[in-house]
C-alpha positions as a printed Julia matrix, in Angstrom:
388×3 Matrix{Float64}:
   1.07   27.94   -1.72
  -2.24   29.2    -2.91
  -4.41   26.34   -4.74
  -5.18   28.23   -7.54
  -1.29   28.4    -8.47
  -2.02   25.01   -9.58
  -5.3    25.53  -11.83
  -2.5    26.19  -14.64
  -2.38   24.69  -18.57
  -0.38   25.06  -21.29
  -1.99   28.51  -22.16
  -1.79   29.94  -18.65
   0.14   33.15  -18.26
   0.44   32.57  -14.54
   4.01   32.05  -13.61
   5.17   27.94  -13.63
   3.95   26.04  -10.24
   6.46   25.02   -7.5
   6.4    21.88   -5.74
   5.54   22.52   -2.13
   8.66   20.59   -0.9
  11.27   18.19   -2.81
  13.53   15.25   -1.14
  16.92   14.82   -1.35
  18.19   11.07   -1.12
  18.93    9.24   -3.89
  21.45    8.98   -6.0
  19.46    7.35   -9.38
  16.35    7.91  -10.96
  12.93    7.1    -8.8
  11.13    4.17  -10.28
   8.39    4.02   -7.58
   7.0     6.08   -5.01
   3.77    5.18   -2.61
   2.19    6.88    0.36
   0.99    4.33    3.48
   0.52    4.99    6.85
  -2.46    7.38    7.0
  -0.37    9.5     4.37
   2.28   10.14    7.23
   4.89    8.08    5.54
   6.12    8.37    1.58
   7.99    5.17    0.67
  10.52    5.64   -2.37
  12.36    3.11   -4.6
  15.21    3.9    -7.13
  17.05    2.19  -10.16
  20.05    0.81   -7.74
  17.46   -1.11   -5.21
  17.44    1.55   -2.96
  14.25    2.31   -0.74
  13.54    5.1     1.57
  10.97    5.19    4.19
   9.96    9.35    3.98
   8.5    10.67    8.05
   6.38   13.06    5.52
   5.96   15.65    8.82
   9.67   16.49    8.97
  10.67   15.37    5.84
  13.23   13.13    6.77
  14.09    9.48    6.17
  13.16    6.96    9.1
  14.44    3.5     7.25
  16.44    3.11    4.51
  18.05   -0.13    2.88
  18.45   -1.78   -0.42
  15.84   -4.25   -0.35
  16.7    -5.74   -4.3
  20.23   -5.77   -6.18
  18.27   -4.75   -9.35
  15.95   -2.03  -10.14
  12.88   -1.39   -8.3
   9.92   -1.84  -10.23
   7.32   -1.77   -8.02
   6.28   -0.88   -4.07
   3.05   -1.92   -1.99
   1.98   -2.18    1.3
  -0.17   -5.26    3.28
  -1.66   -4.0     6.22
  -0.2    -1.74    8.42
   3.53   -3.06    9.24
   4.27   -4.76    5.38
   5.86   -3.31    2.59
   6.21   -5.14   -0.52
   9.04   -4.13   -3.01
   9.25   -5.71   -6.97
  12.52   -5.51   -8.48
  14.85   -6.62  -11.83
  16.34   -9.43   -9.62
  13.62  -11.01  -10.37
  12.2   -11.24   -7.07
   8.96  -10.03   -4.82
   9.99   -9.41   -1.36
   7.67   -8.91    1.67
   9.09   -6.89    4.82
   8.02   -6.24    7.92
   8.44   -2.65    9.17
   6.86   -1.76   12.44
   6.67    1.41   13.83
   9.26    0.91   16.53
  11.22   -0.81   14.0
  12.19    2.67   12.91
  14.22    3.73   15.5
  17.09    0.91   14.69
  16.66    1.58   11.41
  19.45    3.16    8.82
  18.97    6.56    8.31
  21.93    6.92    5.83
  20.22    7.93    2.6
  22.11    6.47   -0.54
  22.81    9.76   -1.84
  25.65   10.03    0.99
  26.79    6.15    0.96
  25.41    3.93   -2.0
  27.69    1.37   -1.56
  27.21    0.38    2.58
  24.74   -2.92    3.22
  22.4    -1.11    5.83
  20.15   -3.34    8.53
  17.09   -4.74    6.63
  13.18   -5.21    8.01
  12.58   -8.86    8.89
  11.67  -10.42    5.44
   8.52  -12.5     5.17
   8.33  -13.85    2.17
  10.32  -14.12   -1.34
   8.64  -15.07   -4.28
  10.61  -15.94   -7.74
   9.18  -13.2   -10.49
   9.79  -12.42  -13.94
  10.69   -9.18  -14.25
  12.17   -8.89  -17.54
   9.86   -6.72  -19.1
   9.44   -3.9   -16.25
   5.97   -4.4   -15.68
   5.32   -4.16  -11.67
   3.08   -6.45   -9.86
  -0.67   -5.73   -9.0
  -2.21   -6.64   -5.67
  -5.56   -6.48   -3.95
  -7.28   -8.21   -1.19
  -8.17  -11.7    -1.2
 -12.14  -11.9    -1.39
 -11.96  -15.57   -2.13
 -11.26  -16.33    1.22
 -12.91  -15.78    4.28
 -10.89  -13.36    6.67
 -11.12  -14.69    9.65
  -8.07  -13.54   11.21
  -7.86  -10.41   13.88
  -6.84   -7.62   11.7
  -5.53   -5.9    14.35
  -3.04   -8.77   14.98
  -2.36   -9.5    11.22
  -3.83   -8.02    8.05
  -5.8   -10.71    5.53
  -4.97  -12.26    2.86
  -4.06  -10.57   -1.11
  -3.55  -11.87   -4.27
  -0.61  -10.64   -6.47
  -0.47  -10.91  -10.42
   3.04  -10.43  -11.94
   3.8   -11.26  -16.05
   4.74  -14.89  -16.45
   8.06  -16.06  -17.82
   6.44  -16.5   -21.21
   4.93  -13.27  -23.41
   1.61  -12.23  -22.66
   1.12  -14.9   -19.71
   0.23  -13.65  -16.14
   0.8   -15.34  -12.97
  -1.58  -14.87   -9.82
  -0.54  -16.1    -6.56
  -2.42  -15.94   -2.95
  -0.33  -14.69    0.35
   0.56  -15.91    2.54
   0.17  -19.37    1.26
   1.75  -18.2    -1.59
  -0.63  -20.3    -3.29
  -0.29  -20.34   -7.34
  -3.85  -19.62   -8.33
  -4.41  -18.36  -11.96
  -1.8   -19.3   -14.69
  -3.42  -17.21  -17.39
  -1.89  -17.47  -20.83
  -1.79  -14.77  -23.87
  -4.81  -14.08  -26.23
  -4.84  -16.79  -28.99
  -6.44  -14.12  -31.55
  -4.14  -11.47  -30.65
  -0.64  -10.46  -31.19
  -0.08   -9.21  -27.27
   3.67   -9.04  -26.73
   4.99   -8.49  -22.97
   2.38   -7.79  -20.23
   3.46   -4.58  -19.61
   1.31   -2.97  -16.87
  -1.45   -5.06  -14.35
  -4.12   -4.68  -12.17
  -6.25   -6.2    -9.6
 -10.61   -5.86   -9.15
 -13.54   -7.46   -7.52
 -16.63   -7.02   -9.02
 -19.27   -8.33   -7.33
 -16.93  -11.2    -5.93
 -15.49  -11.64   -9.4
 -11.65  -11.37   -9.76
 -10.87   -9.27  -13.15
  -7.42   -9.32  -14.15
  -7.13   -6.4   -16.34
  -3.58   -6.05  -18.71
  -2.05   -3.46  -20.45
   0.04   -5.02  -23.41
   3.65   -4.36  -25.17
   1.15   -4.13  -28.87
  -1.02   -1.87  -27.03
  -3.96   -3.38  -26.18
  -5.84   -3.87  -22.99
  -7.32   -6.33  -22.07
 -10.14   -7.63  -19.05
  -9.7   -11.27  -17.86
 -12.11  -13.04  -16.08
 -12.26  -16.74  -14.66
 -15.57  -18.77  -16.34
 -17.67  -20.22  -13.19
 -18.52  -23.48  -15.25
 -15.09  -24.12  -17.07
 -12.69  -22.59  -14.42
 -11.01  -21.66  -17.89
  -9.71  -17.38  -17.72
 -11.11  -15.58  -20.81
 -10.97  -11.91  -22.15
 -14.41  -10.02  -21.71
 -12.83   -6.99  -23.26
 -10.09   -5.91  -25.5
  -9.16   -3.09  -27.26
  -5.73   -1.72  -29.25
  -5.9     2.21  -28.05
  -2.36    2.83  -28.51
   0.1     2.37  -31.21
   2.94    2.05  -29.3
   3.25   -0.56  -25.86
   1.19    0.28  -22.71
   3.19    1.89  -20.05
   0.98    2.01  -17.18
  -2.62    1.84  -16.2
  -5.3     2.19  -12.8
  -8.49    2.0   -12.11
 -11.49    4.08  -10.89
 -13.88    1.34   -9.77
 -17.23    3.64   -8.48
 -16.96    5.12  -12.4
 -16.71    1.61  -13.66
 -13.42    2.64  -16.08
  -9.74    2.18  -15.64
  -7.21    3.85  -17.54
  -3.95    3.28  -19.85
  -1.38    5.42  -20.94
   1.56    4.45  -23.74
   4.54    5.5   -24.95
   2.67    7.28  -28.13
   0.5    10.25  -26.84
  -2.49    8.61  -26.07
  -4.23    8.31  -22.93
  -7.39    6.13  -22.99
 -10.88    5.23  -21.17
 -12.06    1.53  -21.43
 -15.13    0.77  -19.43
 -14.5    -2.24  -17.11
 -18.3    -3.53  -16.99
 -18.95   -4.97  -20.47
 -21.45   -3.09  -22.44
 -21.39   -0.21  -20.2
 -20.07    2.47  -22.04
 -17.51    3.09  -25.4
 -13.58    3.31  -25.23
 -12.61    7.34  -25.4
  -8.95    7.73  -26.64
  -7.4    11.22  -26.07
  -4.7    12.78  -27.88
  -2.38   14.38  -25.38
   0.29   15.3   -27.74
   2.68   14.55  -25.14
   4.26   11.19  -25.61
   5.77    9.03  -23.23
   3.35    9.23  -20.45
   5.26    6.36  -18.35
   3.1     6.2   -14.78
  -0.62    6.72  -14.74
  -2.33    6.98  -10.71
  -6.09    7.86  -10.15
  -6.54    9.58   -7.0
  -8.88    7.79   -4.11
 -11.65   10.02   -4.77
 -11.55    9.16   -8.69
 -12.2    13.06   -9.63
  -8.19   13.34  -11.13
  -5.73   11.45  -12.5
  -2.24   12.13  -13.26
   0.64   11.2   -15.64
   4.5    11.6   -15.03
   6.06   11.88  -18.38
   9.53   11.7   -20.19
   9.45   15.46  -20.84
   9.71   15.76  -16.86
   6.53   17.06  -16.67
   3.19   15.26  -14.46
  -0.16   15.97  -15.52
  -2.85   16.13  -13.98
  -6.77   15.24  -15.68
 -10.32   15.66  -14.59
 -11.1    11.63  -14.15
 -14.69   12.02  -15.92
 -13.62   14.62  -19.28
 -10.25   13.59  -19.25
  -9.76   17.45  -19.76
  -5.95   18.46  -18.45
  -6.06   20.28  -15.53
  -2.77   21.09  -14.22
   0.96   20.59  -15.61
   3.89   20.57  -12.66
   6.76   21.33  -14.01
  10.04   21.06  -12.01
  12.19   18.4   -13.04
  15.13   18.73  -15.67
  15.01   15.16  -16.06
  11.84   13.02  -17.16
   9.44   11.82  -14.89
   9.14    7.95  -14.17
   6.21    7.41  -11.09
   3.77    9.31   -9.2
   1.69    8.53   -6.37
  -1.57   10.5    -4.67
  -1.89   10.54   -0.98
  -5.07    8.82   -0.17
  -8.12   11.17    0.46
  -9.7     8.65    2.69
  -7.15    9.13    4.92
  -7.46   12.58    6.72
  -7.07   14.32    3.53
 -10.27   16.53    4.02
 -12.64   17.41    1.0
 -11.64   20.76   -0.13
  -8.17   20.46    1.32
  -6.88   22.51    4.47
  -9.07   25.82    5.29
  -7.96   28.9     6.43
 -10.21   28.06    9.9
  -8.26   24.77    9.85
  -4.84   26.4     9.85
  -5.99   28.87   12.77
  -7.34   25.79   14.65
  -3.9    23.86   13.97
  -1.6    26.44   14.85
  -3.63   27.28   17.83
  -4.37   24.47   19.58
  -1.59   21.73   19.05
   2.31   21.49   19.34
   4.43   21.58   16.64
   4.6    18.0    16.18
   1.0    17.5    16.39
   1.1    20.57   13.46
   2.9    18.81   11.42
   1.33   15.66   11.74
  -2.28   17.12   11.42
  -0.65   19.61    8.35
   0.65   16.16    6.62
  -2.7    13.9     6.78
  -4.84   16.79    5.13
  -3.11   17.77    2.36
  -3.46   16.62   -0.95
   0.01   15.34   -1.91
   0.84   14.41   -5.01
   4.52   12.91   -5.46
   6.15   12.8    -8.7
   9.97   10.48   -8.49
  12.35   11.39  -11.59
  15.75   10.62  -13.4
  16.9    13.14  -11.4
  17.0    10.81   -8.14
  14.47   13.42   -6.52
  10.57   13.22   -5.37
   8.44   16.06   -5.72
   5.25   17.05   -3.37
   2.92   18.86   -4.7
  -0.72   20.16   -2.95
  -2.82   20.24   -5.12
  -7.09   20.73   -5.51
């Protein structure tokens, strides 16, 4: 499929983009989807528990179980072999998943047998969550402590924040200790509600806890060096209606939040730096919100069905992939850092691809350089598009 199908907007007259493949497996509506694994493997969770380990070459499932007996609100990875799934049980579940651990795996997708317990990874840890509000976890590497562990053997340490049992508190423990280090409460001077979306960021070896809330604010939280006490160093009320979602682009110094009104907003993560920039997208419900590696796009999945796709520095809309009859809940970019060239594929690179390697190697090689986006839906499908 030709790039420039892509370069489409509301006013295009060029005829709607088609996702470049679309899997098959579940039987409810995606709530998460995440690439890992050098972009080789797409992992997908759905509204019954259900997760599905993707082989992205062939397209087919390699592991499939139902790691949660609620809804899956969330999916990460630690390292190479650990997957970590969020769900409505109120739990946060670490698995190991190896590659040989495939081949005993189940490869019965749920949209053929929901109801059959299938073999599970080897759980490492379970941690006791709130998830009552549907806010999924945030994670990042533990800087606080030195890593002095063989990464080869075992992957470092990470810190994961989740909402607290109490509105507008946030919990942030350290694994593997699983070590409660940050009990941060809600805003005394403003009227938060839920902690609806999270994330994670070092800046210069200072954690920021940054919060998008049910009243629509955001919010930066960082830990005082003298007190020890966590306070806000930036708030802001960009959206009328609760935050659904939010990322980061750390080398522009901005993350961003998008709401169920129409708004998508900018807010600067270095105080001072630069202004909040609110955009009216006229689109409302614009539930998941990813910033690609590279931090030139982002993209929204929406209630209409419909994922969007924005220049990261003009916010300027790019790109609208429509497919799905039913509305849009996640998205996920491949990562570019991981043999996703600059510029995508080139004709030269096909030649050299089809030429020179087998068909597995082709698919493999065809996989890692191309600019996936994945968009899960209500429809219990995931769409992959290639795009810029």
């Amino acid at each position: 499929m030709a790039k420039d199908a892509l370069r489409i907007t509301q006013s295009s007259t060029l005829p709607p983009a088609q996702p470049a493949y679309v899997l098959r497996g579940h039987s409810a509506q995606i709530h998460s989807v995440l690439f890992l694994r050098q972009n080789l493997r797409l992992l997908s969770g759905d509204a019954d528990g259900w997760v599905v380990f993707w082989d992205l070459p062939i397209k087919r499932p390699v592991a499939v179980w139902r790691a949660h007996s609620g809804s899956i609100l969330g999916l990460g990875t630690w390292g190479d072999d650990r997957i970590i799934t969020h769900g409505r049980d109120n739990k946060l579940l670490v698995w190991q998943l190896r590659n040989d651990d495939e081949h005993s795996a189940s490869k019965v997708l749920p949209i053929d047998d929901g109801v059959t317990e299938r073999r599970k990874p080897l759980l490492l840890h379970a941690l006791p969550v709130n998830a009552l509000n549907f806010c999924s976890f945030a994670k990042c590497n533990d800087l606080a402590v030195p890593d002095e562990v063989d990464r080869a053997a075992q992957p470092g340490g990470i810190l994961i924040a989740v909402p607290g049992l109490q509105d507008g508190h946030i919990n942030v423990t350290a694994l593997p200790s699983e070590e409660r280090i940050a009990n941060i409460i809600s805003p005394k001077k403003i009227n938060t509600g839920m902690v609806m979306a999270l994330a994670l960021h070092y800046i210069q070896n200072q954690l920021l806890v940054i919060v998008g809330y049910e009243s629509g604010y955001a919010c930066i939280w960082k830990q005082d060096a003298t007190t020890g006490k966590w306070q806000t160093t930036y708030s802001n009320k960009a959206h009328s209606q609760p935050t659904l979602s939010l990322d980061i682009a750390p080398s522009l110094g901005h993350f961003y939040t998008s709401s169920a009104d129409a708004v998508i907003a900018c807010h600067p993560m270095i105080e001072g730096s630069s202004e909040t920039k609110v955009m009216q997208t006229k689109h409302a419900g614009q539930q998941s919100l990813a910033v690609r590696s590279d931090e030139k796009i982002f993209a929204t999945a929406g209630w209409d069905g419909r994922a969007r796709v924005y220049s990261a520095k003009t916010m300027k809309e790019l790109a609208v992939l429509k497919w799905h009859k039913g509305g849009c809940y996640a998205l996920s970019f491949a990562d570019m850092g991981q043999g996703a060239a600059e510029g995508g594929t080139s004709e030269e690179d096909e030649r050299i691809i089809k030429r020179d390697l087998t068909v597995s190697e082709r698919r493999t090689a065809k996989a890692q350089s191309t600019h996936w986006l994945a968009a899960g839906s209500k429809d219990g499908k995931v769409s992959l598009w290639d795009i810029y």
